[in-house]
LUMVEXTOR-37566 format. One record per residue (C-alpha): x, y negated, z. Coordinates in pm, whole numbers, padded with zeros to 5 digits, always signed. Layout:
<tivexs>
XYZ ...
</tivexs>
This chain:
<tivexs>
+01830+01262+02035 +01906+01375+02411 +01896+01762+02469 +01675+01644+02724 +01335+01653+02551 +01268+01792+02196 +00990+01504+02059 +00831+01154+02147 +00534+01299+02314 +00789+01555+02514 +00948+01274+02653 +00684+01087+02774 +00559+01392+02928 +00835+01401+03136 +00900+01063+03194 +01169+00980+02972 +01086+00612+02843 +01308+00679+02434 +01508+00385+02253 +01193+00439+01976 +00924+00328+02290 +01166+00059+02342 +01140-00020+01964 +00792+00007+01983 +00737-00241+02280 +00925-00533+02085 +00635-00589+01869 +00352-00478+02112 +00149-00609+02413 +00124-00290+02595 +00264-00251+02903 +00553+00005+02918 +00386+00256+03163 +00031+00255+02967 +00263+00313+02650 +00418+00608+02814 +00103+00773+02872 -00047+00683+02549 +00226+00909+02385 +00159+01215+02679 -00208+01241+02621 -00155+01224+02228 -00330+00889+02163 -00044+00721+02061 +00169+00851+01825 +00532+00750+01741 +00654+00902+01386 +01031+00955+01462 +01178+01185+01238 +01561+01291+01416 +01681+01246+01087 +01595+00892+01033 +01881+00732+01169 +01770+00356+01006 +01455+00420+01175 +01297+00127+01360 +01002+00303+01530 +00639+00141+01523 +00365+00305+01715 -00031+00384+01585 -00317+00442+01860 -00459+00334+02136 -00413-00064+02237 -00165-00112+01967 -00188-00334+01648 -00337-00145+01358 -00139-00052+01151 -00059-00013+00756 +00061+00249+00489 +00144+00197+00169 +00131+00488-00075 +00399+00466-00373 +00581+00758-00579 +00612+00859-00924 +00386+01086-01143 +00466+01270-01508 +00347+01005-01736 +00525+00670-01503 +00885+00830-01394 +01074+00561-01257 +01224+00621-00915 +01393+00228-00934 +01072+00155-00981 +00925+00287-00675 +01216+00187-00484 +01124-00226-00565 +00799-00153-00425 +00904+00001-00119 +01129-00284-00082 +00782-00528-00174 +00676-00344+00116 +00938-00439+00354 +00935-00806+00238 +00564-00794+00353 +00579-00658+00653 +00408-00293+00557 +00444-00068+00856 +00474+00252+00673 +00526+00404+00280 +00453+00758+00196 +00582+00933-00091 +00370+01096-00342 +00597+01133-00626 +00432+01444-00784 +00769+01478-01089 +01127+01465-01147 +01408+01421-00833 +01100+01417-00556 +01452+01510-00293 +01667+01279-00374 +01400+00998-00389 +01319+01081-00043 +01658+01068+00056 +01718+00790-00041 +01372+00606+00102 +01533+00754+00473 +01856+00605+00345 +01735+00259+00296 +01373+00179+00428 +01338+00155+00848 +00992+00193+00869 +00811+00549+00920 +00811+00766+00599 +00535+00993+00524 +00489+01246+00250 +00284+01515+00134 +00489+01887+00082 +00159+02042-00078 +00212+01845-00402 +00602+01924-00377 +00568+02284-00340 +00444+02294-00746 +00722+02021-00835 +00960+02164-00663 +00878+02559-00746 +00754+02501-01088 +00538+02760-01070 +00118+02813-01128 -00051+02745-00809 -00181+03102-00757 +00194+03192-00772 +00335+03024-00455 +00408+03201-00136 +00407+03162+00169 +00768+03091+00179 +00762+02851-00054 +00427+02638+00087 +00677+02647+00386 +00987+02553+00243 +00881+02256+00106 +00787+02133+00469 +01099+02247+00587 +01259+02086+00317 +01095+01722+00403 +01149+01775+00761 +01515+01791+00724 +01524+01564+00525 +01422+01317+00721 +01034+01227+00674 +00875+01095+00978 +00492+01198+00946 +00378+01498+00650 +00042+01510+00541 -00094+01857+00596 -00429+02021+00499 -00483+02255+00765 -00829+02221+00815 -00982+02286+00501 -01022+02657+00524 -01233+02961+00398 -01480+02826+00602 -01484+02475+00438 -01543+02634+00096 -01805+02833+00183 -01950+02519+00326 -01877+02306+00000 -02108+02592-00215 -02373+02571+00046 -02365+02196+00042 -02288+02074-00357 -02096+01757-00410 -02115+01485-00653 -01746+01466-00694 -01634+01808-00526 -01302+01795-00383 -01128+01446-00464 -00793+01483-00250 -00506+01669-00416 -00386+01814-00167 -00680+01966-00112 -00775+02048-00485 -00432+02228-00479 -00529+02424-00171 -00875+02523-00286 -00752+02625-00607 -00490+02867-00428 -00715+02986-00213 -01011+03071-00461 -00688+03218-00701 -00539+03435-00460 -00835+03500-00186 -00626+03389+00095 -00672+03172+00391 -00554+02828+00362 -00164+02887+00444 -00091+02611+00704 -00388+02728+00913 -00333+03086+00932 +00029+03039+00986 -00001+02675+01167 +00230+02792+01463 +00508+02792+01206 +00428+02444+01089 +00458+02348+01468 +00802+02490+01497 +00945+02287+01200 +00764+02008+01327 +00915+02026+01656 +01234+02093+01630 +01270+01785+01362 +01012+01568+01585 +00776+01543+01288 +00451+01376+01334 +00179+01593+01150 -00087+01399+01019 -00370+01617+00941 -00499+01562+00595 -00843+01526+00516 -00878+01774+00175 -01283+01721+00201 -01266+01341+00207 -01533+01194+00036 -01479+01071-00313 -01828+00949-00355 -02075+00748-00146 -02326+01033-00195 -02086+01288-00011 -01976+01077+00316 -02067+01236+00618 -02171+01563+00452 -02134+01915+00633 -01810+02004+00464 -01670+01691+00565 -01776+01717+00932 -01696+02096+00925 -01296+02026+00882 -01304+01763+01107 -01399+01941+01394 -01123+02190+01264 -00876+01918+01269 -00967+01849+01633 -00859+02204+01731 -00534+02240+01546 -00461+01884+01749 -00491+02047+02059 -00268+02342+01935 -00036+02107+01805 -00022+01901+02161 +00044+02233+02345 +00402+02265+02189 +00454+01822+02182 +00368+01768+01842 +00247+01424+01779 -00081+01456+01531 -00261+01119+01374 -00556+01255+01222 -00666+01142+00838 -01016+00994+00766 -01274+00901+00458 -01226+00808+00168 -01573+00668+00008 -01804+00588+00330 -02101+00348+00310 -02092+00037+00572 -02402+00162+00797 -02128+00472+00807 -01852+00385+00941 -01854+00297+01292 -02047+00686+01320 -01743+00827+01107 -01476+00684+01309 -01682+00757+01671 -01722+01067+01526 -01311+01148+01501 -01235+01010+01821 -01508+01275+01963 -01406+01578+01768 -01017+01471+01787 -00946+01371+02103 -00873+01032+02060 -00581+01140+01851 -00465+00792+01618 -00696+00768+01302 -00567+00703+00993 -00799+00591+00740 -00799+00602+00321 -00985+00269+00288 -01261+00370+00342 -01407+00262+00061 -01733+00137+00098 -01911+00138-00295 -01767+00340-00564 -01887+00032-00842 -01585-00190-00833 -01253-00038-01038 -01019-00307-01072 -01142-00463-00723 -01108-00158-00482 -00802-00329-00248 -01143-00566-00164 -01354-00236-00112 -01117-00045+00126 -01038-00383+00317 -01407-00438+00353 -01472-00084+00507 -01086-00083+00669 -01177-00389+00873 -01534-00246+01002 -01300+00048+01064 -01029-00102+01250 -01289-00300+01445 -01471+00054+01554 -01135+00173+01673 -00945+00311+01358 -00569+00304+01395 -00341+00289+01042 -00506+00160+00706 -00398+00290+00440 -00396+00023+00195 -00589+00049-00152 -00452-00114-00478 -00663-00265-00764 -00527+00026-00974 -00674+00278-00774 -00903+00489-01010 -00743+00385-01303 -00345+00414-01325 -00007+00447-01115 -00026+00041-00967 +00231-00184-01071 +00425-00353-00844 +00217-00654-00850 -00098-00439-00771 +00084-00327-00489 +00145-00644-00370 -00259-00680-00407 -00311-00416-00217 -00070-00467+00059 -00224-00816+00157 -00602-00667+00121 -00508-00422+00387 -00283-00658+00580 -00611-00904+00624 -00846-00565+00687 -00590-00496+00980 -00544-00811+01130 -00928-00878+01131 -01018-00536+01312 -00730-00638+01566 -00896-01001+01611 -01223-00791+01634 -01130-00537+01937 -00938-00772+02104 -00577-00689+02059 -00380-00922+02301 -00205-01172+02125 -00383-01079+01775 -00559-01468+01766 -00209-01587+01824 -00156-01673+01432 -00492-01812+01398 -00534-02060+01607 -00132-02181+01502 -00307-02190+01151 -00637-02378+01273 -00383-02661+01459 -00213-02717+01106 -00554-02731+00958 -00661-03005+01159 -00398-03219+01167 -00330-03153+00778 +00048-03057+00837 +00060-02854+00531 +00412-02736+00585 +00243-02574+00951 -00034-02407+00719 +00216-02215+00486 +00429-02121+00791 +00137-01977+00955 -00046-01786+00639 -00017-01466+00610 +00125-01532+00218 +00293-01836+00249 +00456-01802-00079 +00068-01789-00223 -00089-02062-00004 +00228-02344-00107 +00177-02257-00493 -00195-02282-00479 -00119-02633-00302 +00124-02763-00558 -00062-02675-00854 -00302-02926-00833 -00234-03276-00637 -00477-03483-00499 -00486-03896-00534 -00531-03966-00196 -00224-03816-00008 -00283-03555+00299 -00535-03365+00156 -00638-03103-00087 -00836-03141-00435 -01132-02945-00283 -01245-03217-00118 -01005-03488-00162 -01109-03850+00000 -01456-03646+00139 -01215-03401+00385 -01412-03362+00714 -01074-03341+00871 -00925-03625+00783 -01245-03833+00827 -01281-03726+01203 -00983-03655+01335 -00939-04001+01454 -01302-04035+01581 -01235-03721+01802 
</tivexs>
């Protein structure tokens, strides 16, 4: 990167139009100047690690295409780093716009390596979880250093965007005992905070200290996404007072964070009724600035394990529509086990549809594009245009082939009775 500017957001406040804007305009409708000053005022950020050198950059905020995450990594009981690897590359063949690394056991470095190595879309990870892989030690053990050393560790390493609790401090907790939960604290980065702060009586690390997570940040040009640790995990706790209390934390560690051109996307809910939604993602753009929003499903029952890529789509698409930014995407395993690689693939789609219809919904230019290619093909029953134009065309042919009509041109759903067919010639 130039000696001229230090990170994305540096640039643009001085002007300097990066090959990762240019990157970012390829697949975009925003104009180049409105781009420019999406990434100055912090509502667009562009996750750019220096170290990614494979990188091909994709933006998240304001009038871009929402876009997608998908979570992958190993854990102690399913340790298989090739394993991982195929679903990253899953991800690639379906057009995910970002994978974040929550391997939680074994060679978490070298795995991350080699994701930087071989994937060119934006990495994330989280170094809270690291820190006790990495250390090996009991929670209340680790030390400053080492909460730090992790992030350092990631940073140079090459991760484009790290997932960082700051917000959920001393202040929080005292908020969670005034305000019981039904499921406490559900995210484990947060658990893993709470625990070493109750432990060792501390403040929450990367808050007291989060000038020093700006200085790794910047002089890497890593994107901090501010984790939600008081997500709820429960429909009962959305919106609740510890929930709102880090939130409007979060919105001033992103103003810190933009006075030394750090780019910030801020993390969101987690389990949030429908009637919720629109209020919780208003309610970040208020407190936050209009920083990007990144949000984990939401969710919007907590009835439906085995089906929750349909839950977080349903509340992701509501979301996107209200404004959120980045989905990240939900698998039918979640709940229940590490997903397979065809439960990623579940997931990926779910959230891929969830995105697409919040873009058709605020009015993303160029978003009904696809659509109306698909609704052409539809009418004229040029099958061949229909798979070209789905958004699984592998899916949509087999479906097709599997069961053959009599009367050629149409489908077994409706066979000699298709609408199309019958008045398509009278129109």
């Amino acid at each position: 990167m130039s000696e001229a500017y230090t990170t994305q957001m540096d640039a643009a406040r001085k002007g300097i139009f990066t090959s990762q804007m240019e990157q970012v305009l390829e697949n975009e409708s925003i104009s180049r100047q409105n781009l420019l000053e999406g990434v100055a005022r912090g509502v667009i950020a562009i996750p750019a690690n220096k170290n990614h050198f494979g990188l091909k950059a994709s933006g998240v905020g304001a009038g871009l295409k929402t876009k997608i995450n998908v979570n992958l990594g190993v854990s102690k009981d399913v340790c298989s780093f090739d394993g991982e690897m195929n679903k990253a590359m899953l991800a690639l063949e379906y057009r995910a716009d970002a994978i974040m690394d929550l391997s939680v056991s074994g060679d978490t470095e070298g795995f991350r390596k080699r994701l930087v190595r071989e994937v060119p879309v934006m990495i994330g990870s989280v170094p809270i979880y690291d820190t006790l892989t990495r250390t090996g030690k009991p929670t209340e053990e680790i030390t400053l250093d080492d909460w730090f050393k992790t992030a350092e560790i990631h940073a140079e390493n090459g991760i484009d965007f790290l997932t960082i609790h700051a917000g959920l401090t001393r202040k929080c907790v005292e908020s969670i005992r005034a305000n019981p939960r039904v499921c406490g604290v559900v995210s484990r980065g947060g658990a893993i905070l709470f625990e070493w702060m109750e432990k060792t009586g501390n403040e929450n690390p990367f808050y007291e200290h989060f000038d020093r997570l700006l200085a790794i940040c910047e002089q890497h040009d890593v994107c901090i996404s501010l984790g939600d640790g008081l997500r709820p995990g429960s429909i009962k706790d959305s919106t609740d007072a510890p929930q709102i209390q880090e939130l409007i934390t979060l919105g001033e560690l992103t103003k810190r964070a933009w006075e030394k051109n750090v780019q910030v996307i801020i993390e969101g809910p987690g389990h949030v009724p429908l009637h919720e939604v629109e209020m919780n993602v208003k309610l970040q753009k208020k407190l936050c600035h209009n920083a990007p929003f990144y949000v984990l499903g939401p969710l919007v029952t907590d009835i439906a394990p085995g089906y929750d890529h349909i839950t977080s789509a349903i509340g992701g698409a509501l979301a996107a529509m209200h404004g959120a930014d980045f989905l990240c995407y939900v698998t039918p395993a979640e709940h229940l086990r590490l997903p397979s690689i065809d439960d990623v693939k579940e997931g990926i789609m779910a959230s891929k549809i969830a995105a697409h219809a919040g873009d058709l919904a605020k009015g993303i230019p160029g978003a009904e594009k696809q659509d109306l290619t698909m609704s052409r093909a539809r009418v004229s029953l040029d099958w061949e245009g229909q798979f070209a134009a789905a958004i699984d065309p592998g899916k949509a042919r087999t479906y097709k082939e599997s069961s053959q009509p009599l009367e050629k041109g149409v489908c077994t759903m409706c066979g000699d009775f298709c609408a199309m067919k019958r008045v398509s010639d009278l129109l």
